[in-house]
C-alpha positions as CSV (number, residue, x, y, z in Angstrom):
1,X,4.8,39.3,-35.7
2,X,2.2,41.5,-33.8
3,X,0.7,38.3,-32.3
4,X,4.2,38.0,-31.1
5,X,4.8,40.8,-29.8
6,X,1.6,40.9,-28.0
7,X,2.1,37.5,-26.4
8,X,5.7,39.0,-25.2
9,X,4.0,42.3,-24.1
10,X,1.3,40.2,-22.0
11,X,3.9,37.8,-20.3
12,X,6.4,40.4,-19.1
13,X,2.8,42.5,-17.6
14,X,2.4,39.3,-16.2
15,X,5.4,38.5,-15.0
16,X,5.5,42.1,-13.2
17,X,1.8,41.4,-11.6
18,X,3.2,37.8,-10.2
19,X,6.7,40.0,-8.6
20,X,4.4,42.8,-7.4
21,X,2.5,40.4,-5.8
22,X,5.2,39.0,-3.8
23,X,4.5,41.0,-0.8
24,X,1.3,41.3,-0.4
25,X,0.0,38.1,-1.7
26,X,-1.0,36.1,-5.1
27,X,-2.1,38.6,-7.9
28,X,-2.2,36.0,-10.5
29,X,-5.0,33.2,-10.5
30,X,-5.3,30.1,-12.8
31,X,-8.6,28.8,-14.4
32,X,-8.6,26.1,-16.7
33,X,-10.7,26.4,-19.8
34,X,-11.1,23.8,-21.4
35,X,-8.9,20.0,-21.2
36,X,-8.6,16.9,-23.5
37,X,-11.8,15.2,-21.8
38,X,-14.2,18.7,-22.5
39,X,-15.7,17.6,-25.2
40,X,-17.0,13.9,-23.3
41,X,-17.2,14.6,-20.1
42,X,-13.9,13.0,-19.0
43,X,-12.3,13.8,-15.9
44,X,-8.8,14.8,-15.4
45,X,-6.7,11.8,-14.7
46,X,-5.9,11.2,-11.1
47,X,-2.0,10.9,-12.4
48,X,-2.3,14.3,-13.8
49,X,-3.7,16.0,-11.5
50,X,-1.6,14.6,-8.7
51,X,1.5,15.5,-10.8
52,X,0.8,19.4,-11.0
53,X,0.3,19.4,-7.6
54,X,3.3,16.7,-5.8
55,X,5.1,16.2,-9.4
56,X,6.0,12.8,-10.2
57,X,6.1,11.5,-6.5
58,X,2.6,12.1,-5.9
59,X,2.2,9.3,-8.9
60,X,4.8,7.1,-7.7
61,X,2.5,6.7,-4.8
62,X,-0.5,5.8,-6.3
63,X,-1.1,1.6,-6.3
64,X,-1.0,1.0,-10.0
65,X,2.0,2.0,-10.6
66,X,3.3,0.0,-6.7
67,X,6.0,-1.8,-9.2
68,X,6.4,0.3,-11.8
69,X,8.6,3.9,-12.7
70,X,6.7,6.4,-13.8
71,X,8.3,8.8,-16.3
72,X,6.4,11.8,-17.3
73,X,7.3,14.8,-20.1
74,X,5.5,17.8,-19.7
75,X,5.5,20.9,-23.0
76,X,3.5,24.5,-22.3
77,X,3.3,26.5,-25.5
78,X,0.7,29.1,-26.8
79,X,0.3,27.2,-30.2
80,X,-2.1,24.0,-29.4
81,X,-0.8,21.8,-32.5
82,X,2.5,22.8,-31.6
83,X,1.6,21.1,-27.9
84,X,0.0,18.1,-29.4
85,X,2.6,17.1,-32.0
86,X,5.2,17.2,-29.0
87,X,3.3,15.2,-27.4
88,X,2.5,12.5,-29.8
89,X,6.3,12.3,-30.2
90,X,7.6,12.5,-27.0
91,X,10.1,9.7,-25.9
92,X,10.5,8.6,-22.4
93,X,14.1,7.7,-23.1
94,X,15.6,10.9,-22.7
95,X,13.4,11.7,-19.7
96,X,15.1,8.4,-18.1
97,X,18.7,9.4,-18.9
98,X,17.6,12.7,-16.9
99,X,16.2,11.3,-13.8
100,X,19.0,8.5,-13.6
101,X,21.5,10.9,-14.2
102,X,20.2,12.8,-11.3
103,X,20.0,9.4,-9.2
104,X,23.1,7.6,-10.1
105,X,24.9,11.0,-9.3
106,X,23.6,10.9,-5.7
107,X,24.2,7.2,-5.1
108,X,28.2,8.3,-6.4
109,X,28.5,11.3,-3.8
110,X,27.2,9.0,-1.1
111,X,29.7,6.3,-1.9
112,X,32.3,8.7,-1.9
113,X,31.3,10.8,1.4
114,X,31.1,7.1,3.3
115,X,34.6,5.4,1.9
116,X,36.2,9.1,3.1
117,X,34.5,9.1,6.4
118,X,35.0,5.1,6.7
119,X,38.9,6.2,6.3
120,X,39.9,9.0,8.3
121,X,37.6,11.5,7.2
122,X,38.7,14.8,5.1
123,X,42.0,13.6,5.5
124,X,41.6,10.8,3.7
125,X,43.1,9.8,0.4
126,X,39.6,8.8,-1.0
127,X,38.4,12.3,0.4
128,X,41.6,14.2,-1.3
129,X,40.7,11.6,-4.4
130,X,37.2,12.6,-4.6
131,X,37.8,16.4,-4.6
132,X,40.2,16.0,-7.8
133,X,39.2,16.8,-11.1
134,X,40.1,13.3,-12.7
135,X,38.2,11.1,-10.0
136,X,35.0,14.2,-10.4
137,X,36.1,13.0,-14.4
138,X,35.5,9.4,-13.6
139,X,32.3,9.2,-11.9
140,X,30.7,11.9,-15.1
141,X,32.0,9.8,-17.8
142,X,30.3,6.5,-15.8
143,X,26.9,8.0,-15.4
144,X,27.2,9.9,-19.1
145,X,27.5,6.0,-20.4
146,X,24.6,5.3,-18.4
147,X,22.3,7.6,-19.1
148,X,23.1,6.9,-23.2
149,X,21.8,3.3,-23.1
150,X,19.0,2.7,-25.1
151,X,16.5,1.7,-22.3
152,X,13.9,-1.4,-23.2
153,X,10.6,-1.8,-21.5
154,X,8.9,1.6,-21.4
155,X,5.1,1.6,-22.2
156,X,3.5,4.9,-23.1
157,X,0.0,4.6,-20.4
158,X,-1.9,8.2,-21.3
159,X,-1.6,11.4,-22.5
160,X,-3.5,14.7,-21.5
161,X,-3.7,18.3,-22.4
162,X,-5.3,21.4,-21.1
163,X,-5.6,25.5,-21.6
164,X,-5.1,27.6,-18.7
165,X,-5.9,30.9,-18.5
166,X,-3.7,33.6,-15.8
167,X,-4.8,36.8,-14.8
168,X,-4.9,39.5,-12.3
169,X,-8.2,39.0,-10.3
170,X,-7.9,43.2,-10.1
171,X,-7.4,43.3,-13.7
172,X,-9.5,40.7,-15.8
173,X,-8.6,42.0,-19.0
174,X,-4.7,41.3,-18.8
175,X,-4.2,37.5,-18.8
176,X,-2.3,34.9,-21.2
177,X,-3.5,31.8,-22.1
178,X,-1.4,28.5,-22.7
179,X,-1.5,25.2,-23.5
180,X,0.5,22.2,-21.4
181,X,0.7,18.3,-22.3
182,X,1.4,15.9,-20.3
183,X,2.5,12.0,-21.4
184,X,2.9,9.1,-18.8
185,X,4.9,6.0,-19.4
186,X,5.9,3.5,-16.7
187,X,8.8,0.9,-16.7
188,X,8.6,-2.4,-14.7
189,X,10.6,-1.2,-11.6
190,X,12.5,-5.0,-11.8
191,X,13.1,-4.8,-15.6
192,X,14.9,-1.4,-15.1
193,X,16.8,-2.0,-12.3
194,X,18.3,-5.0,-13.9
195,X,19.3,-3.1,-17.1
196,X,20.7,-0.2,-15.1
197,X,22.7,-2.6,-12.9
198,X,24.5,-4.4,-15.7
199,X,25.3,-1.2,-17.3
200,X,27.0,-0.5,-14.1
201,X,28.7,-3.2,-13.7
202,X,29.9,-3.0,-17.4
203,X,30.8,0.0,-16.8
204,X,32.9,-1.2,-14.2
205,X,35.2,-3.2,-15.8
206,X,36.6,0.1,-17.8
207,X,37.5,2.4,-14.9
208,X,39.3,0.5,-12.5
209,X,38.9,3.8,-10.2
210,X,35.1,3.2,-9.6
211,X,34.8,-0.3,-10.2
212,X,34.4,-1.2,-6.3
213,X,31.6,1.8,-6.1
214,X,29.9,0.9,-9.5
215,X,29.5,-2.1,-8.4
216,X,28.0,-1.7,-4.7
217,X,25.3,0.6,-6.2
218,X,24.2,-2.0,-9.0
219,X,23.8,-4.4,-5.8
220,X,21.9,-1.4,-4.3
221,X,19.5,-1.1,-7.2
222,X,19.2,-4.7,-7.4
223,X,18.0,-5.5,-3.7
224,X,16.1,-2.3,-4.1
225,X,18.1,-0.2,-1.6
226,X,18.3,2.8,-4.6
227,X,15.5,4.4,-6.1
228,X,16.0,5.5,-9.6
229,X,13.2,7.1,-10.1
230,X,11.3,9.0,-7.3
């Protein structure tokens, strides 16, 4: 319990240093102690370090991975086994659902915004259609469906921890330490496309409302017009 409270005590000093700072520049720095590849002599992957600095684009981008999606869970805790065991059972699968969720929400709105502007703009029926809360009903219950299929194809590439250490430069002896893991999986970009697309289109055939829609973005995905992971 005093641990506890400690570790809340240091965080909210913390989190005070970081606001004070605000105004007059960064108060709190970051120095990494110590990482999965310490005790050998490993570098930091480039995929890691590229993802704390441009996230998951920044490893989208790299060669290897030209036809692949990259999915990538991240866990920061103060306990290191705590970190570790998330790690080794980390799933990409919910971490797909997310990032589709967020993609296949977009590619909806943009279907939506063109039809209304394609037919008399906010006048429109589609427009009026797309504002209710059964048609806003439709499109969530589609990309819920979506996001609950069991994805096939996903291999787990690397993992990697390290312990970072944040203080005030001003004030050496107030910092909190933490642990973060990071686990990378990719997904042929071909294989998931193809499953995502037939989902759609299945999904298709049980709400005649989006049915046209559904079924232009599973052609989009298909000659790779949509992104589903970026």
């Amino acid at each position: 319990m005093q641990l506890r409270k400690a570790a809340v005590i240091l965080s909210a000093a913390l989190l005070a240093l970081t606001l004070a700072g605000c105004a007059s520049g960064p108060k709190v720095n970051v120095v990494t102690l110590e990482d999965k590849g310490t005790g050998m002599n490993i570098s930091t992957p480039e995929w890691v370090k590229l993802f704390m600095t441009g996230r998951i684009s920044g490893v989208q981008a790299l060669p290897e991975y030209k036809d692949k999606y990259c999915v990538i869970g991240q866990e920061t805790g103060v306990n290191k086994q705590f970190v570790l065991a998330w790690a080794d059972s980390f799933s990409a699968q919910q971490q797909i659902g997310a990032m589709l969720r967020t993609s296949i929400q977009s590619a909806y709105t943009a279907k939506v915004d063109g039809q209304a502007q394609s037919s008399g703009g906010a006048n429109s029926s589609i427009a009026a259609g797309a504002g209710s809360g059964s048609y806003q009903q439709s499109i969530e219950n589609s990309i819920n469906a979506l996001v609950n299929v069991n994805y096939s194809g996903a291999q787990r590439e690397g993992d990697w921890w390290l312990l970072q250490r944040r203080y005030d430069p001003d004030q050496k002896d107030v910092y909190s330490d933490e642990y973060t893991a990071f686990v990378l999986y990719t997904i042929p970009k071909a294989l998931l496309n193809q499953q995502v697309a037939s989902s759609l289109i299945a999904n298709a055939s049980l709400d005649p409302s989006l049915a046209e829609m559904s079924k232009e973005i599973a052609e989009d995905i298909l000659r790779g017009a949509l992104g589903l992971i970026e």
